[in-house]
N, C-alpha and C positions, 0 to 999 in steps of 0.2 A: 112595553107598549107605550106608547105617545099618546096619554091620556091625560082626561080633566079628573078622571075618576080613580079609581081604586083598583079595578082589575088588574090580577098578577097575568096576563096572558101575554106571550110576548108576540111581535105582528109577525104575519107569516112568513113578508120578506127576511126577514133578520135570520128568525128560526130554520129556512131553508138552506141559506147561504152560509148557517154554520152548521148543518147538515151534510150538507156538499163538502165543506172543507175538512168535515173528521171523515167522509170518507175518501176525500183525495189522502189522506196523510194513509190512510189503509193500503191504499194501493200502491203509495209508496215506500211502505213494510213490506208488503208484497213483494214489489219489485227489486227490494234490499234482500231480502230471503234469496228472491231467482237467483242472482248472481251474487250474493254472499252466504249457502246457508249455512256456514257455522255462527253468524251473528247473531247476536241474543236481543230481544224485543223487549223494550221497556213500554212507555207510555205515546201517546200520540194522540194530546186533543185539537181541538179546532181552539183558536184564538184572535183579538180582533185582527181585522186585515189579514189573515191566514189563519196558518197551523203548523205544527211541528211532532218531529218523533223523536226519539232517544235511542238510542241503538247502543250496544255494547259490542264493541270492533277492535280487534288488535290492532291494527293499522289506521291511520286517520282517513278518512273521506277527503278527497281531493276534489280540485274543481275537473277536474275529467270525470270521477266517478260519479259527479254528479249529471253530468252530462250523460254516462251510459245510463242512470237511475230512470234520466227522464224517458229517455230512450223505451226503455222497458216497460214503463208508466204505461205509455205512447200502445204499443203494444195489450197492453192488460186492457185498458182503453177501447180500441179495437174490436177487443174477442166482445164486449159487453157481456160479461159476465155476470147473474146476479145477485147480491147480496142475501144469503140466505141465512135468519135466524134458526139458533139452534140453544133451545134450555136445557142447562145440564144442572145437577145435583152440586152441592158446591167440593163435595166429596171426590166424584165425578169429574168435573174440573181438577183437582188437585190431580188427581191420576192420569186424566188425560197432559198438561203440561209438564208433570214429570218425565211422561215417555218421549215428549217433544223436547226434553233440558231447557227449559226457559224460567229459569230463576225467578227472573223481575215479575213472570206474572204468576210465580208458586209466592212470591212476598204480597204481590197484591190481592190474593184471594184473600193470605189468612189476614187482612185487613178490612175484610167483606163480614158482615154480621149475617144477610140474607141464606139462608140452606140453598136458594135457589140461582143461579148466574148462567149470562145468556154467553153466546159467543158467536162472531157471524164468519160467516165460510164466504170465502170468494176463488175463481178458478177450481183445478182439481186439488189442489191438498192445501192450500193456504187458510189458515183458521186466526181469530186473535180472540183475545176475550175483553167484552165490551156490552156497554148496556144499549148502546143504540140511540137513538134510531139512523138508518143510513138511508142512501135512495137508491133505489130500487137497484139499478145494475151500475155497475164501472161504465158504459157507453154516456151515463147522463152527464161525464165528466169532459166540457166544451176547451175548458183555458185555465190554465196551470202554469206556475213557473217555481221549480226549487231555485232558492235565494244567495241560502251559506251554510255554515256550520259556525256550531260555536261548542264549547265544554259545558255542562252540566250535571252535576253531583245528582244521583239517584236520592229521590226523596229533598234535592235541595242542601246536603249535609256533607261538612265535608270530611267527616270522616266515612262518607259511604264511596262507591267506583266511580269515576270519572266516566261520563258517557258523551259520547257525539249525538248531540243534538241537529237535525236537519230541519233547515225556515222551510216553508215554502207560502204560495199563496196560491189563492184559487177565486174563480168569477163563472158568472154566469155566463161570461161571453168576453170574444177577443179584445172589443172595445173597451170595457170596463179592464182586462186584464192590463192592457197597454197603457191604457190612463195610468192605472195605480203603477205601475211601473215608470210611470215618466215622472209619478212624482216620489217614488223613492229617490232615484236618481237627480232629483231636487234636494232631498233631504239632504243625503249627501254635502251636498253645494253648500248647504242651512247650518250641519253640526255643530252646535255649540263648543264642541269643547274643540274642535280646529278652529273657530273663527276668534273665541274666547281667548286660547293664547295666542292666536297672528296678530291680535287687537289691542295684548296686552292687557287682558282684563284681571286675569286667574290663572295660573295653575293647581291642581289639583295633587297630583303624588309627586312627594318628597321622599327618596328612601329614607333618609332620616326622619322623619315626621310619622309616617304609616299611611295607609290609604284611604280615600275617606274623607281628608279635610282638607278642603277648601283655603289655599291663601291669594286673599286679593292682594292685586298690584295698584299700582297706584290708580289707573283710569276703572278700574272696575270695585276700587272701596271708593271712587265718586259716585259712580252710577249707581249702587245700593245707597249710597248718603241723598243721595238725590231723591230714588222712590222712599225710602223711609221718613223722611223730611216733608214730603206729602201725603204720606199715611200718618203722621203726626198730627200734621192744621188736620186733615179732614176728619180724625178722630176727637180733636178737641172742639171741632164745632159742631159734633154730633152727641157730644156730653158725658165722652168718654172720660176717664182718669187716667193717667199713667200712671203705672207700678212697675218695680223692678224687683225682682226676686233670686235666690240664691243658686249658683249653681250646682251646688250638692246639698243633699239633703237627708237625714236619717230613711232607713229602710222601711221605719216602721210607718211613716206616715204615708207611703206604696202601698205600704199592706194594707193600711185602712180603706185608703180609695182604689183597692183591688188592682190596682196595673201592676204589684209584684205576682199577682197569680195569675195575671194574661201574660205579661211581657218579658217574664224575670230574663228569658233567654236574651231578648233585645236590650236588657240594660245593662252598663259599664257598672259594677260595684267594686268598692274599696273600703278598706280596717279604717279608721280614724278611732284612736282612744279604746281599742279593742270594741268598738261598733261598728254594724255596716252600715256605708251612704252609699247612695246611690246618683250616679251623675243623672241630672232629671232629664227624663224621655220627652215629657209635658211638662204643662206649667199651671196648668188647671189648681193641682192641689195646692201650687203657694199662693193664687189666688183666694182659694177658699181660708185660708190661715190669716188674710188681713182680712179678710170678710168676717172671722169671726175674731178679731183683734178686739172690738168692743159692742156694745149693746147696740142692734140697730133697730129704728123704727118702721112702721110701714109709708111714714112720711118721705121717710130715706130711699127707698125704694121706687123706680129701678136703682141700680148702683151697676155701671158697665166700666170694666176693670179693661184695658189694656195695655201688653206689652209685646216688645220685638222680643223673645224670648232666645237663646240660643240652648236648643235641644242636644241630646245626644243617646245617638240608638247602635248597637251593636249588629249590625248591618253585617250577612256574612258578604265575603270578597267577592265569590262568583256573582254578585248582583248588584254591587257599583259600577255606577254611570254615572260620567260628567257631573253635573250639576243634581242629575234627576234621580239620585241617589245616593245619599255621601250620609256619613257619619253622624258628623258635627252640622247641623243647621237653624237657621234663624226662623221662627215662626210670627206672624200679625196675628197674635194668640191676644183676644177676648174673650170675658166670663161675663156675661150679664144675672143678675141676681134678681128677680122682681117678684111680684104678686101673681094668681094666675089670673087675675083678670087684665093685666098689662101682658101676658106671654104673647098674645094672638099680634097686638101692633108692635111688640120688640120683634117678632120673628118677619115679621115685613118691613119694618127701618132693615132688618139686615139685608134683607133680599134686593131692596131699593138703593143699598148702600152697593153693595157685590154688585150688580148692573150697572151703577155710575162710575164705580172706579173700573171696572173694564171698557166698559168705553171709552174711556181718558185715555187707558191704554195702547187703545186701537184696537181694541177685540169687540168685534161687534155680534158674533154666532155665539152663543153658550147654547151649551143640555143641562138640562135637570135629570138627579135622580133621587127618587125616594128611597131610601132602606130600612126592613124592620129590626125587629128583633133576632138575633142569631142564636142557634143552640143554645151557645157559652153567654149565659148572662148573667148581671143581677137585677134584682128589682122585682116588685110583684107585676102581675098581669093586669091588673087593674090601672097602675101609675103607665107604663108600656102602652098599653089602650088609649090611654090619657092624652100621654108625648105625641104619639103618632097620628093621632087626630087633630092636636092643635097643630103640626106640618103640616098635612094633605089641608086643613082648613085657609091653612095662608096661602098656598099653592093655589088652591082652586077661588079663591079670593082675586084674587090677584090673575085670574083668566091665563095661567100658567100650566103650558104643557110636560109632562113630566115620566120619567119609566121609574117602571115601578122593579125595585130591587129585594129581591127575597131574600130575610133572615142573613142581610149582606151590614145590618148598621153597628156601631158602637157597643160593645159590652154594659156599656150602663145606660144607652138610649138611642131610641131612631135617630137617625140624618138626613138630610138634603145636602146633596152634591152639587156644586154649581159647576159642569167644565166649560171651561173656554174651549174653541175650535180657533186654529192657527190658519194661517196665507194658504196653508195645503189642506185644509179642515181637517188635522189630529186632532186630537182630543186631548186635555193636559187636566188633569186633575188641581185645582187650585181652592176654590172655596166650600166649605162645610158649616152648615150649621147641624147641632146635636143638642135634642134636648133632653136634659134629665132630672130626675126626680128621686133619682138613685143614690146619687155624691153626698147632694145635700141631709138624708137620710144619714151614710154611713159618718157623717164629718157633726152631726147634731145641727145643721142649720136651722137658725131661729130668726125673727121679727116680730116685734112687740104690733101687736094689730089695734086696732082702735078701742077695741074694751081692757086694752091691757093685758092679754094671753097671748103666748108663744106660740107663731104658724111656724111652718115650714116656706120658705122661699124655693121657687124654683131655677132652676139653672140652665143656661142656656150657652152651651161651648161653641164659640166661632169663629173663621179664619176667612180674611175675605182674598188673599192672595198664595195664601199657604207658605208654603218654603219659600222663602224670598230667590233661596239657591234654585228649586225649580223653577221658580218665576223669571228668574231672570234668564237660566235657560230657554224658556220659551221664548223670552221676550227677541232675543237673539236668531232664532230661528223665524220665529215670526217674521223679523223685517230682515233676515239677512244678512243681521250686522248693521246696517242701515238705520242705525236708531231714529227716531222722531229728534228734533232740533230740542227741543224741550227736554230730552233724555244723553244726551250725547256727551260724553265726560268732555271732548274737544267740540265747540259749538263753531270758531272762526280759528282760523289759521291764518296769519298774516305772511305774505311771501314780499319781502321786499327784494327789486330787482338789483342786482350787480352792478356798477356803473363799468363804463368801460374804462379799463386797465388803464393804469398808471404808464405816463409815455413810456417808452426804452429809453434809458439814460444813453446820452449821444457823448462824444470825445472832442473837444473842439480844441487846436491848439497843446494836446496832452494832455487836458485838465475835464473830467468828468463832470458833466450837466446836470444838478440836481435832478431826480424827479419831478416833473408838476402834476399835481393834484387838479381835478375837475369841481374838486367839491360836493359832487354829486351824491359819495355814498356817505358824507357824515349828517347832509339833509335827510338824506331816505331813513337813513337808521335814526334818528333825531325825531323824523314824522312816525316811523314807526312803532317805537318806543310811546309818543303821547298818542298814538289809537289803540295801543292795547290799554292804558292806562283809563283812555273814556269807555273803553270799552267795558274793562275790571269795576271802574265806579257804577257802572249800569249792570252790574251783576252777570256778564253775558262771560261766558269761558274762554278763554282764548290765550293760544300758543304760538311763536314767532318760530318761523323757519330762516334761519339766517344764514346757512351752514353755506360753504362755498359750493353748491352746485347748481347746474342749471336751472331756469322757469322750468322748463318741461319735465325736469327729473321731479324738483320738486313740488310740482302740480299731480303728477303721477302718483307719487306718494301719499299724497292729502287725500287722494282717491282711492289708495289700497287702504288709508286708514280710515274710510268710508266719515270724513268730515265733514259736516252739511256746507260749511262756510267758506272759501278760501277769498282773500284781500289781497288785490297783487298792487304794488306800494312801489313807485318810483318819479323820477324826478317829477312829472306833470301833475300825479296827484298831489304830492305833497306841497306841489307850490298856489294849487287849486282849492287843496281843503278837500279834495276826493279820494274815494274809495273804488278802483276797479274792482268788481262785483264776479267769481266763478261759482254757481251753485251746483252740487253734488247732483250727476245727472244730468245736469239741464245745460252746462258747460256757460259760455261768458254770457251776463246780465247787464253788462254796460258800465260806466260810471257812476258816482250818484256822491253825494253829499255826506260826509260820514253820519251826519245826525241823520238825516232820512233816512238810512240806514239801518241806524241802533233802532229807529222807533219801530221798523218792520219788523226786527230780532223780537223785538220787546213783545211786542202786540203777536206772534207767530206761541213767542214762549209762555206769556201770562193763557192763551189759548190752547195749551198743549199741543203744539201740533210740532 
């Protein structure tokens, strides 16, 4: 819910439409039954922007079958049929899905602790088992569309069956259904990882390398050096410190700060010296290790620790994507240490700071979300109470609306989520704060307080851009490839023009006529050469297209490579001191003066824009 307050109640709209959408996915079981019933049923929840099933199918799902699916939907649809709860014993259940052979839901019961499971009927024999709740009949189902297919391991694991996965999505209505479809069909357009390498930024898999990691090419380790290099000033003028820390590290010092008994499956570990390290996941606990490097005071305090960290998580394969999921990534990993009467204004410089720097970005929509405590935790109830009161208190501080996420936070303490929403309003996951009271506990953190006794410090874990690799993903969909001038690894292109062709050498007499030269192209290249040089000394980017082809081919080009700048550079400029002006989009801007020029670059990029 989009509150000021604390209620876990989520709004009705939301709760409806992911209502609707686990029972479109039913109906589309349904309909996979009619015309397949030896297919075996797995799962099928509602998820953002849709919903999907899992099916177990000898055969793979085509794009026809899903066209008779709809077909059938369309049908079930029709009859309005409706959803009838039905509680059974969980005994009861196991026997009834044996007699139906559906495996996947005899695996999910004995996964159910409850004696008691519901199961809802639709049509005459169509049954699944589910806790509910649905809406009323199959008629309430307006605008639907199945998407694709994709592979999916039962349980996520890939030693378990391979299953066909069906997208689909669902609306309350044609309108909304067709919007969100015009703008998948954007996404498309948007894909990081096709625009990433047309762009030259990245590729990602290397057979030789393995999956997973990330290698920049040259224009795209600019544009990380770029945003990193302003997460650097903006860090050090906010009182951060740089630290750099190791990237492996004994197991045991996991063990103490618990992420080898949350994570051990997601970490890379390896023998060194008959011990294990661990390639670090996080980076939190080499912060806490200069933290406790030597005796601090409470005068010392805050002490906000930051590093570009490069993580690594053992990611299984069926769930790498481009940027927005890979192996090896770089984190804007911060630890703040302070008193707790400094927690309440460090947790709002962060929120203050994560707003400014998306801005800059061009992201101007973010959500907030609050998380508490989950199941699997540590920490006492008291310290949990604690954390999650000084969030909600900066939140509601600060006249911030916020949803409230249940038993969804950090194993050692609540969070705040910050997402940015993108050109299509996604949603990307990027900044967190977590506080806790946990780490410092388990690592012995100490501060000399002002009568000379040892507090505990509290801690405060945060990332105001997250994976630089998903950020930068996003950043690319966002604008489309179209970076802001301030962001563009290529900011100017210089095209100087061709002169015209050296005469045909003539015969006069039997004796061959020199060529003559016009002169024209060792000016141009001559002027050329000193505008990238004013240009390089004003810190502005810039690459020379000199290659023998045409204005218009290589104007063309400067435009598939989405260039803000192009300079087209021939005899009149250069005898003029001008610059012919092409801006990305907007096509010819005229002539102009080179230095008029640099200072509009100048004043565009010192303004991020």
């Amino acid at each position: 819910m989009r509150v000021a307050g604390s209620s876990p109640v989520l709004p009705t709209i939301i709760m409806d439409l992911n209502i609707l959408r686990h029972s479109c996915s039913h109906i589309m079981a349904q309909a996979v039954k009619g015309l397949w019933p030896e297919v075996k049923l797995a799962i099928g929840p509602a998820i953002e922007d849709g919903f999907y099933y899992d099916f177990d199918k000898q055969e793979p799902f085509t794009g026809e079958d899903l066209a008779k699916i709809e077909a059938e939907m369309l049908k079930i649809i029709a009859q309005d049929k409706p959803f009838i709860r039905q509680e059974l014993s969980k005994a009861g259940a196991i026997k009834l899905f044996q007699g139906l052979k559906e495996p996947y839901k005899l695996d999910l019961l004995q996964g159910i602790a409850d004696e008691q499971v519901s199961v809802y009927k639709t049509g005459e024999g169509f049954l699944d088992l589910c806790r509910g709740p649905h809406i009323k009949s199959t008629g309430e189902i307006k605008a639907f569309k199945l998407l694709s297919v994709a592979g999916a391991y039962w349980h996520g694991l890939e030693t378990n069956p391979m299953l066909q996965r069906i997208y689909g999505t669902c609306f309350e209505s044609k309108k909304e259904l067709d919007e969100h479809l015009k703008n998948l069909d954007e996404a498309k357009l948007r894909d990081h990882r096709k625009l990433g390498t047309s762009l030259g930024f990245f590729d990602i898999y290397h057979e030789e390398a393995g999956a997973g990691l990330v290698f920049y090419h040259p224009k795209g380790a600019l544009l990380r050096a770029i945003i990193e290099d302003y997460e650097k000033k903006e860090h050090l003028k906010r009182g951060y410190e740089m630290v750099i820390t190791p990237h492996i590290m004994q197991a045991g010092l996991w063990k103490t700060s618990g992420h080898y008994d949350y994570y051990k499956d997601s970490m890379f570990t390896l023998n060194v010296d008959e011990q294990e390290y661990v390639l670090k996941p996080m980076n939190c606990p080499g912060h806490i290790l200069i933290y406790k490097s030597k005796t601090r005071s409470y005068k010392d305090l805050p002490i906000r620790y930051f590093e570009l960290g490069t993580v690594y998580r053992r990611e299984k394969a069926g769930v790498l994507h481009g940027l927005l999921r890979v192996r090896g990534f770089t984190q804007d990993d911060a630890h703040i240490f302070c008193l707790p009467e400094q927690l309440s204004g460090e947790i709002k410089e962060i929120i203050d700071f994560v707003f400014e720097t998306m801005k800059v970005f061009g992201f101007d929509t973010l959500g907030i979300e609050l998380s508490t405590r989950p199941e699997k935790s540590i920490g006492s109830d008291e310290d949990w109470q604690s954390a999650t009161a000084a969030l909600e208190a900066a939140l509601k501080e600060k006249g911030l609306k916020y949803d409230l996420r249940a038993q969804e936070g950090a194993f050692y303490g609540p969070k705040i989520d910050i997402k940015l929403k993108d050109a299509l309003k996604r949603s990307w996951q990027c900044a967190t704060i977590q506080c806790d009271f946990a780490l410092p506990k388990r690592f012995n953190l100490a501060y000399i307080d002002e009568t000379g006794k040892e507090k505990q410090p509290i801690m405060l874990h945060r990332v105001l851009l997250g994976s630089l690799e998903r950020f930068i993903g996003a950043l690319i969909e966002h604008y489309k490839g179209e970076l802001p001038l301030w962001l563009a690894p290529t900011q100017v292109l210089l095209i100087p023009i061709h002169p015209v062709r050296d005469r045909t050498p003539k015969v006069s007499d039997g004796c061959p006529r020199q060529p003559v030269s016009n002169g024209v192209k060792d000016t141009v290249g001559a002027y050329a050469q000193e505008v990238k040089e004013k240009l390089l000394q004003n810190n502005i980017r810039v690459d020379i297209d000199s290659r023998n082809e045409t204005l218009d081919k290589r104007i063309r080009n400067a435009e598939i490579n989405k260039i803000p700048y192009c300079l087209i550079l021939g005899g009149r400029e250069a005898k003029q001191q001008q610059v012919s002006v092409r801006k990305k989009g907007s096509g010819d801007q005229g002539a102009v003066v080179l230095e008029e020029f640099m200072g509009i670059l100048i004043n565009q990029i010192q303004e991020h824009k």
